[in-house]
N, C-alpha and C positions, 0 to 999 in steps of 0.2 A: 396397284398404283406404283407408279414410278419413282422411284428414291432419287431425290433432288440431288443435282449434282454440288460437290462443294470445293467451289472455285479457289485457290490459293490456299489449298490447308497446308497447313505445315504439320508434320508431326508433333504430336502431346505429349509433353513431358508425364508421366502415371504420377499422380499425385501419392504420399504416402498420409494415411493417416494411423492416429495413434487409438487404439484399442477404448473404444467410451467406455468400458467397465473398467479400465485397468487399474485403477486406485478406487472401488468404491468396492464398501462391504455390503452385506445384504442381510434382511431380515432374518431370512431363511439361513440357519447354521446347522451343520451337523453334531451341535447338541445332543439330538436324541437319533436313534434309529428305531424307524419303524419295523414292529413284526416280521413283514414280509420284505425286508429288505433286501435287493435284488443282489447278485453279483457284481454287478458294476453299474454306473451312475450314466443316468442322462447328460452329465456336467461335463462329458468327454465332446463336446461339440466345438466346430469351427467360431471364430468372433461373430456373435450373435448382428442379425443386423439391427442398428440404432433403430429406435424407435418404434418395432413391432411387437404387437403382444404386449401381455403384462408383467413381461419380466424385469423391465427397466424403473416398473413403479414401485418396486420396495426392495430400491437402492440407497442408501443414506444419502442423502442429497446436502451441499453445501449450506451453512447458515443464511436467512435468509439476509440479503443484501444490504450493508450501510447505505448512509444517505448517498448519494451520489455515484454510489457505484451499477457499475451497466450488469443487467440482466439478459437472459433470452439467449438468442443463438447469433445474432447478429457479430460478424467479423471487423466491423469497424465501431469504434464509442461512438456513440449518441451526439456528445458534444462535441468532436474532434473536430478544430477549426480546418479550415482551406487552407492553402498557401496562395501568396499571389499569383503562381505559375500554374492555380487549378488542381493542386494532385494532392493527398492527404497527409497530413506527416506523420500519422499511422505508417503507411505503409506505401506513400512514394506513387498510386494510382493515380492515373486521372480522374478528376472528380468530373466534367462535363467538359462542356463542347463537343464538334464533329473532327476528335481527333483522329487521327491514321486507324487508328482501331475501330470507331465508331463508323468511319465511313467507308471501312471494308466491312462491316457487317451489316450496314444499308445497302452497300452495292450489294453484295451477295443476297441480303433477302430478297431485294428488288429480281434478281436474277434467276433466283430459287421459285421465286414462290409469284413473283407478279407479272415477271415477262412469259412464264408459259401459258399466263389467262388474259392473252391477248386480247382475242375477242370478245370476252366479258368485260375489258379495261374499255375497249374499241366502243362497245355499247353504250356503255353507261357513260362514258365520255361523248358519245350524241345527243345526249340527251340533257347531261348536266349541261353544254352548250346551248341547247336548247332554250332550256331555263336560264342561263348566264344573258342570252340576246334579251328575251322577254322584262328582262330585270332592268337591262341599258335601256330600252325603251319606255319607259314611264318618264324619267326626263324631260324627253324629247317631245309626250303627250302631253305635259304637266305645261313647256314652254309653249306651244302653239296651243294650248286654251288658254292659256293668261295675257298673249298675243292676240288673240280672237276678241276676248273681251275688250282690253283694252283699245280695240280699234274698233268698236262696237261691229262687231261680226255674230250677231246674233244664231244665224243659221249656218255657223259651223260646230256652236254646239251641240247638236243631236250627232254628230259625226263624230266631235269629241269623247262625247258617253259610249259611242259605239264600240271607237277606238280602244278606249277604257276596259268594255266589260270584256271584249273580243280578248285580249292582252291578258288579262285576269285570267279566261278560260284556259288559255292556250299556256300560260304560266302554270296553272295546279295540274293540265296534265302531264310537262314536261318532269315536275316538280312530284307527281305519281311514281313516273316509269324512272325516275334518278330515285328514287327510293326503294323501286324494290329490284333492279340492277345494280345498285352499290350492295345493298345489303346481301344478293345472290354473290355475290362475288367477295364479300369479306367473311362472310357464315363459312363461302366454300371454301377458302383459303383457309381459316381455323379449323375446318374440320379435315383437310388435307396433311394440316401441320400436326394435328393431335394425333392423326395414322399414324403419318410416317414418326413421330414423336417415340410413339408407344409400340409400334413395331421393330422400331432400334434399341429400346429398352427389354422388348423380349429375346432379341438377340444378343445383349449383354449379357457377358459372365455371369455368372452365379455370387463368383468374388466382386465383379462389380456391383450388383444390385444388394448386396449383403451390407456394402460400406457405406449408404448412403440411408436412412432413415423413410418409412414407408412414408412419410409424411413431409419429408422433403420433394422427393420423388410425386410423388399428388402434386403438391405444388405446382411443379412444375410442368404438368399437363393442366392443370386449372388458373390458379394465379399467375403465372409468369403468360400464360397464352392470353387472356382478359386485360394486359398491359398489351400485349400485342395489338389485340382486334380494335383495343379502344384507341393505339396508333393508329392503324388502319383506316381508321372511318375520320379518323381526326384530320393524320397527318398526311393521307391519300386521297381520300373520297370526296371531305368537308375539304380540306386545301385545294384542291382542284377546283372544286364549285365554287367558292369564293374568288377564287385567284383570275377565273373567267370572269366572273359580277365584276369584278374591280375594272376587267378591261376594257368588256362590254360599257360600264358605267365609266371607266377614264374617256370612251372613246365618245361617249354624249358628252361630257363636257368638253373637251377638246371642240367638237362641232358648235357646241354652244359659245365657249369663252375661251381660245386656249391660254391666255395669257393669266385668268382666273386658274385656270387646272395647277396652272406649274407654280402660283403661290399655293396652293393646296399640297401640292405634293413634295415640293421642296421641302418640306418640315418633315414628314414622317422619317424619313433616313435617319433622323436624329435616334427612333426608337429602335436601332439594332445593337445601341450600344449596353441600356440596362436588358433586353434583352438576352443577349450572351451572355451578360453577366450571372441572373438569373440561372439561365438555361446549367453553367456549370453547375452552379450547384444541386440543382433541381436530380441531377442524373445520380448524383453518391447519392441522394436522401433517397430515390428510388431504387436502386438496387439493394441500400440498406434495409429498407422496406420489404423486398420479395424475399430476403436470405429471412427477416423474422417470420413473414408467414408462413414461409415453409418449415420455421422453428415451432412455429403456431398451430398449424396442421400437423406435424409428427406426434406433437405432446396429447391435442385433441384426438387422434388416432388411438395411440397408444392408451388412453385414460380411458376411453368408451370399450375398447377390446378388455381393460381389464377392473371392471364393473365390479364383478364376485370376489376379486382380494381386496376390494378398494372397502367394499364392503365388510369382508370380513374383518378388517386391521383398520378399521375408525379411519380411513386416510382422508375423511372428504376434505379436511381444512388443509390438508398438505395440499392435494391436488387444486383445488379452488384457488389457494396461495400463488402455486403455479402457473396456472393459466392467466390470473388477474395480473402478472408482472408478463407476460405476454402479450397480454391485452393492452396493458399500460405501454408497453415499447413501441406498440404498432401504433394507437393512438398516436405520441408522442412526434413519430416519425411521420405521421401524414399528417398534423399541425405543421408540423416544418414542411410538407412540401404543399400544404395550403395557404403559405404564410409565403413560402417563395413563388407562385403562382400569382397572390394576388397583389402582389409589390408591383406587379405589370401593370396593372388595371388599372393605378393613378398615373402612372407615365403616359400607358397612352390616352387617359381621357385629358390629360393635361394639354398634348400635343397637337388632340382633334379641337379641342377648344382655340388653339391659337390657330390653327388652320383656318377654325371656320370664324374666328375673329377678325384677321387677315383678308378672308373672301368678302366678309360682309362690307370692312372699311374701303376695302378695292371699288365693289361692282355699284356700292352708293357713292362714292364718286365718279363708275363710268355713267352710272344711268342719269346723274346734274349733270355732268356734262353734254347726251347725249347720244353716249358711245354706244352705248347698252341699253335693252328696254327690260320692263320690269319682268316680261317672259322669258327671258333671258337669264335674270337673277333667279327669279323660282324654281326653274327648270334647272340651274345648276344648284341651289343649294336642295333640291330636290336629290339630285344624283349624289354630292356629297356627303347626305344625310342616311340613303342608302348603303352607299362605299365604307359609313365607318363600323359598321359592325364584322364588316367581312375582312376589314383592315384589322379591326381586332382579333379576330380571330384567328388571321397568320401571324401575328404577333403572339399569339399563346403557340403558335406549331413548333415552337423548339422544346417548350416543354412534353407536351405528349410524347413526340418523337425522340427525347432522350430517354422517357420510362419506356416506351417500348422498344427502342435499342439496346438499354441493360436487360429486358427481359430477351430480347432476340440472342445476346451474348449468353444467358444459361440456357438455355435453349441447343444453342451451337456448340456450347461444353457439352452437351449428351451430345449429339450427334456426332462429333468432332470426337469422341472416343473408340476404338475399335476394338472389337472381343478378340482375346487375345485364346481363347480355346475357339477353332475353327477347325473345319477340314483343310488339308493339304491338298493345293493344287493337284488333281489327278488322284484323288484319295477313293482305292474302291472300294465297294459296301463291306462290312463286316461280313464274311462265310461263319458264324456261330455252329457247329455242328456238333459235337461233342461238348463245348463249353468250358472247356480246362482253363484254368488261369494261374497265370503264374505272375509272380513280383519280383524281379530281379532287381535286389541290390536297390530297394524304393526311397528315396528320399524326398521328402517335405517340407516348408516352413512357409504361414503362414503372410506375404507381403506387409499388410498393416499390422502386424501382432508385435515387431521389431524384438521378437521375443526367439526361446532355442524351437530348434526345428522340432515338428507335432510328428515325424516318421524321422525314423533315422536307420538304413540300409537296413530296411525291410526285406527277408525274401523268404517266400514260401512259393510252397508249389500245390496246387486242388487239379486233381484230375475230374476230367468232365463227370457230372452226373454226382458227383460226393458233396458232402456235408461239412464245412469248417467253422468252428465258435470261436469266435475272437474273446477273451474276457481278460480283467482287466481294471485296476485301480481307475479313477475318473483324472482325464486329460494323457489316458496311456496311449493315445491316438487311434484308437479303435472307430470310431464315425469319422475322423480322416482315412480313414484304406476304404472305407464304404463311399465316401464323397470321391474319391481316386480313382475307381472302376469305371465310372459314365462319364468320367472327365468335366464334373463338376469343377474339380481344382486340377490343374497340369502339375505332374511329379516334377520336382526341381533336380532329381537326380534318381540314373535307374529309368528302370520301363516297367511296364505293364503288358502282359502279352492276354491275348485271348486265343485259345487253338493255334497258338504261334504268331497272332498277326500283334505287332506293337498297335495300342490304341489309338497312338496321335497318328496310324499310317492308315487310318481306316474313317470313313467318313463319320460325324459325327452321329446323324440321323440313323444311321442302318446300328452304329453302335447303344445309344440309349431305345431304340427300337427291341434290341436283344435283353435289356436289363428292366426288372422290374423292381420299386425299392418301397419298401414301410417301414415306417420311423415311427417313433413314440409322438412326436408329433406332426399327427395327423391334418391334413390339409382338406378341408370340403369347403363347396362354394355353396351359397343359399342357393339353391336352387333342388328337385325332388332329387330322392333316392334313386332315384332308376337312373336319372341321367347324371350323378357322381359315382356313381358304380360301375356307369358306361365309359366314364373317361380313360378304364385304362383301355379299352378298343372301341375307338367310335366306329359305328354303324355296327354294332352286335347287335344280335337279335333278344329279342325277350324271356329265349327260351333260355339264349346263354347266362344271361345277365342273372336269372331265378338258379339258374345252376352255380356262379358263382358265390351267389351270396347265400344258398341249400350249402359249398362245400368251405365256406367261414362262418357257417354257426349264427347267420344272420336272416336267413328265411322269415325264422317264426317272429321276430320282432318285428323284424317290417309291416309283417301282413298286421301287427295288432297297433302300428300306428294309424293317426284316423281316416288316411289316404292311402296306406299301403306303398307301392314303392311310385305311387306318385304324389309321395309327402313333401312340403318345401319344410325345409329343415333349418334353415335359419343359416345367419352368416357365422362361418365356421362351424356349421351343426350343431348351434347351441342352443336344441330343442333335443339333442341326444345326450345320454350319458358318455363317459369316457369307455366303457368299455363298447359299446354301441358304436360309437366313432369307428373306434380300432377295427371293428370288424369290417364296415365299410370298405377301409383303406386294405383288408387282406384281402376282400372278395373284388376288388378291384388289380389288385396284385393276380389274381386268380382267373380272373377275367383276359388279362393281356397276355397270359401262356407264355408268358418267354424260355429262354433255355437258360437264364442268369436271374435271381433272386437274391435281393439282397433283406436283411434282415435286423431292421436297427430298434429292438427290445420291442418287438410289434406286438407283443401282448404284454405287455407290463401294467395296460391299464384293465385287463383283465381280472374278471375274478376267477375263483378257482374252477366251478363248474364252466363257465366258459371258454377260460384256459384249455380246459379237458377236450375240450370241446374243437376248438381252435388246432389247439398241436393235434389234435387228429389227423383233422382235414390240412392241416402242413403236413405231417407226416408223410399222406401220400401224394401232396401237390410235390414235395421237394425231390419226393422217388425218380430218381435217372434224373435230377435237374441240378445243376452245381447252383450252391446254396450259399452264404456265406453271412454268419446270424453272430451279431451281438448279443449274448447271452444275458438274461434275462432273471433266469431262474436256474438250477444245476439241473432240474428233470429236461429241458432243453440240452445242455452242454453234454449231458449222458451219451445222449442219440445220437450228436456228431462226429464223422468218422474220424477228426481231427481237431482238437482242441488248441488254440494257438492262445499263448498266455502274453500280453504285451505290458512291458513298462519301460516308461519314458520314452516313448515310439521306437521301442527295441522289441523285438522276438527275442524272448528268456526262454522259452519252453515250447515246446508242442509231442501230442503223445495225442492217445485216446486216457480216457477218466482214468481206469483202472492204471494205467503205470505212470500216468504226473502223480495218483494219489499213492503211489508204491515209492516214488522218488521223495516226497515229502519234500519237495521244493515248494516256488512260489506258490502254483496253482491251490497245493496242499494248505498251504497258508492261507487262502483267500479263502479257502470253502470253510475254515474254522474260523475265521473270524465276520463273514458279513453273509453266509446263508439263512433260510431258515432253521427252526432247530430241528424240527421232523427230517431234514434232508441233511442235517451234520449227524444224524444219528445214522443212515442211508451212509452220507461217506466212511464215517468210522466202519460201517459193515464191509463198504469195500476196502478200506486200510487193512482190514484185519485179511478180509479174503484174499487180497495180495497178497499178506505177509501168509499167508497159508502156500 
């Protein structure tokens, strides 16, 4: 599909956000350590993104809320008045109307998304005309039977009824084919916009998609596009059909009265003034509106993902707390924009009333006079009685069209964003041949963290085919050097070379094509074993796929689930244990062959027989393949030809085991205080055998 083009962008300023865990404590403390406590901590991870998983739900959460104070996630208060110039004194925004901004983002949708469905617009506008003439015509039918009769024309009624049913028939087919050509044509525009939507979000950074909440993000493929389509049909499809009835029907009364039409019509103009007025406001309560459901879906995301702590720590009155002031804001805000919608409804029945007040006092004094016969009258308040629902209903078109232009505006903020990790014009495929990698001088720091840099003049050097264990207090930046390899995050100073080539001079694709990575946490989709095992090479055969998961220790489980490896495992595999998971995600690692491995505590949720088990089968996956593992356990960091000790995103040390444990520095330090004890009894043997 073709990426719309986007007429008049200006460059985006990067917005900065601040860190949503930065001042919140958490349940979980390192009070106690467990048994098998690892060498270094999960807790070394990049700002987690808002709103996924359950790690956000047993955060101390503020008191809940006094009387009057605003809840949720909404950017603007609840009751923050207008100003008479329309903009909020919050923050100086336009609240509504088709300001310069609103009507470059109507032209540009218009231009995006409706002018290249020409001939679907071209269709279904044949056919709404269609039904628009058929509609002017009842009138015109209505006047010459009440004409007939009252000139005792008995034998033009059978012609009359003909006329009638004829008109009828030819109205509901018109009135068919404008229903399922409007609706081909705004289905296919939301499902155009939710592609190209969601294919620019897959080509968003890593750091972008990390800053925004999984459930904002939803939103904005579900809710914010439903404010769309239901413009769509409203302020396109229905506005159009109407806007033809009204002509079709101005132009029978013209024929019938014109001098009737223009006291008719002379009044409605009055209804563009509460209109607008409306309309501004209508658009802040709608946007206010999409920012809380997207507050609304993050929370509901994140609350259903974490079921099993919510359970085991009594949360349900927290969380139910939570969502019900959620609940209550959205409420809250669609009273208000149902209370500014129907402020409309007495204006304009007030205005049709004096219209047809007007017509009636008129055409009973043309018809005593003469002027006019009673065919005439009927036949035009026939058409005017038609004309007012369609009159009303462009009269609500500023409302739809303002919620679906704040939705179109966060819309065009995702799009309107550009990944800032790309290839370089002319960039050519990574040559990985040997795999060496080296960190010259690497520096780091987090854009939203506002915090000190997570690498600070990193440099090491791995020759292809070896082993390096990064280990390390928790937040020593050890899973930043592992997010830095595939160019997850871009070095803010310093390079990264592979086999000599700088990473940012090499395409992206041939570069994460070369890297395979497992994290402690593990990523599956509901869907069977065989085809989350197949994701790290699509189109592998079966035989490879049973070989991978024969050499992570995962065979025999499969085969004894009740489908084997064509088991659906539930969203995020939560129909497997964790160490089950784990293995998944190595025999997937395993599966992709690459000549780079990366290794972030990927059996930690292991147990010990399966550990066993596992670093085997790494053992000789990692043989001849440059490796680079955040250590886990010390029987891992043993193996590695190179042990790199970091703190505070510094290289303090590197050796192999035996001579950091002879230098009795940091590393020596770490292994007496957070290993297990069977393997400080292990280091002391080799303390001693050094000092031998």
């Amino acid at each position: 599909m073709r990426k719309p083009t986007r007429p008049g962008r200006q460059r985006r300023r990067r917005r900065s956000t601040t860190p949503r865990c930065a001042t919140s404590s958490c349940i979980f403390t390192a009070s106690s350590t467990p048994k098998n406590q690892s060498l270094d901590s999960p807790d070394d991870r990049p700002p987690a993104r808002g709103g996924h998983g359950a790690a956000r739900l047993v955060k101390q959460q503020p008191p809940p809320p006094r009387p009057g104070q605003q809840t949720g996630t909404s950017a603007i208060p609840l009751d923050q008045p207008l100003q008479r110039d329309g903009t909020n004194r919050a923050n100086g925004q336009p609240a509504l109307g088709l300001d310069p901004r609103a009507q470059g983002t109507l032209t540009r949708f218009l231009k995006d998304w409706i002018f290249p469905r020409w001939k679907d617009v071209l269709l279904a506008l044949a056919f709404t005309s269609g039904l628009a003439a058929t509609t002017g015509a009842y009138p015109l039918i209505i006047k010459g039977s009440f004409d007939s009769l009252m000139a005792a024309k008995p034998g033009v009624l059978p012609l009359v009824l003909m006329a009638i049913v004829a008109v009828t028939a030819l109205r509901g087919t018109f009135l068919y084919f404008h229903n399922v050509t409007s609706t081909r044509l705004v289905a296919g525009l939301i499902k155009d916009m939710q592609k190209a939507t969601f294919a620019h979000l897959m080509d968003a950074d890593y750091a972008r998609l990390s800053r925004d909440s999984t459930g904002n993000l939803v939103s904005r493929l579900t809710n914010d596009l439903s404010f769309i389509q239901n413009a769509v049909q409203t302020s396109i499809i229905a506005s159009i059909k109407d806007t033809l009835s009204v002509v079709a029907l101005f132009i029978s009364m013209l024929y019938i009265d014109w001098m009737l039409t223009l006291i008719a019509f002379l009044i409605f103009p009055f209804a563009a003034f509460p209109v607008s007025s409306i309309g501004r406001r209508l658009k802040a309560v709608a946007k206010r509106t999409q920012i809380e459901l997207g507050g609304m879906t993050s929370t509901l995301t994140e609350t259903f993902a974490g079921t099993r702590l919510i359970k085991a720590f009594r949360l349900e009155p927290y969380v139910i707390g939570r969502l019900n002031r959620h609940f209550d804001q959205v409420f809250e805000l669609r009273m208000k924009a149902i209370r500014a919608r129907s402020r409309m409804g007495p204006a304009l029945e007030v205005l049709a009333g004096l219209a047809i007040a007007g017509v009636v006092a008129f055409a009973f004094w043309r018809i005593s006079t003469g002027i006019s016969t009673t065919g005439d009258f009927m036949g035009f308040i026939t058409a005017l009685l038609l004309a007012a629902q369609p009159i009303r209903s462009i009269g609500n078109l500023t409302t739809s069209t303002q919620e679906g232009l704040a939705a179109a505006e966060r819309i065009y903020e995702l799009l309107d964003e550009d990944p800032a990790v790309v290839s370089k014009p002319g960039a050519a495929p990574l040559r990985a041949t040997a795999g060496a990698i080296a960190f010259d001088h690497v520096s780091f720091a987090y854009a939203a963290s506002g915090s000190a840099p997570a690498v600070r003049d990193f440099t090491l050097n791995i020759p292809g085919g070896k082993t390096a264990a990064l280990v390390g207090r928790s937040g020593a930046g050890k899973s930043t050097i592992i997010n830095l390899v595939p160019r997850l995050y871009d070095v803010t100073g310093g390079r990264i070379l592979i086999d000599g080539q700088d990473v940012r001079d090499v395409t992206v694709d041939s570069l994460r094509a070369s890297i395979a990575i497992v994290s402690q946490d593990v990523t599956l989709f509901d869907d069977t074993i065989r085809n989350n095992i197949a994701l790290g090479r699509l189109g592998a055969t079966d035989e490879e796929i049973f070989a991978a998961a024969k050499a992570a220790a995962a065979h025999d489980f499969i085969l004894a689930q009740p489908k084997g490896y064509d088991t659906v495992i539930g969203e995020s595999g939560q129909r497997l244990s964790g160490g089950q998971k784990q293995r998944l995600a190595i025999a997937r690692a395993i599966l992709k062959d690459a000549p780079i491995l990366l290794l972030d505590e990927a059996t930690s949720a292991l147990d010990t027989e399966s550990e066993r088990l596992v670093q085997q089968a790494l053992a000789r996956f990692t043989r001849n393949r440059t490796t680079i593992v955040i250590a886990h356990r010390l029987s891992t960091v043993q193996r590695a030809d190179v042990i790199c000790v970091m703190d505070d995103g510094r290289l303090v040390e590197q050796g192999t085991h035996a001579e950091l444990i002879a230098r009795d520095g940091a590393y020596a330090r770490l292994c007496r205080s957070q290993v297990l004890v069977d393997i400080e009894v292990d280091a002391d043997r080799s303390v001693a055998s050094a000092a031998s």
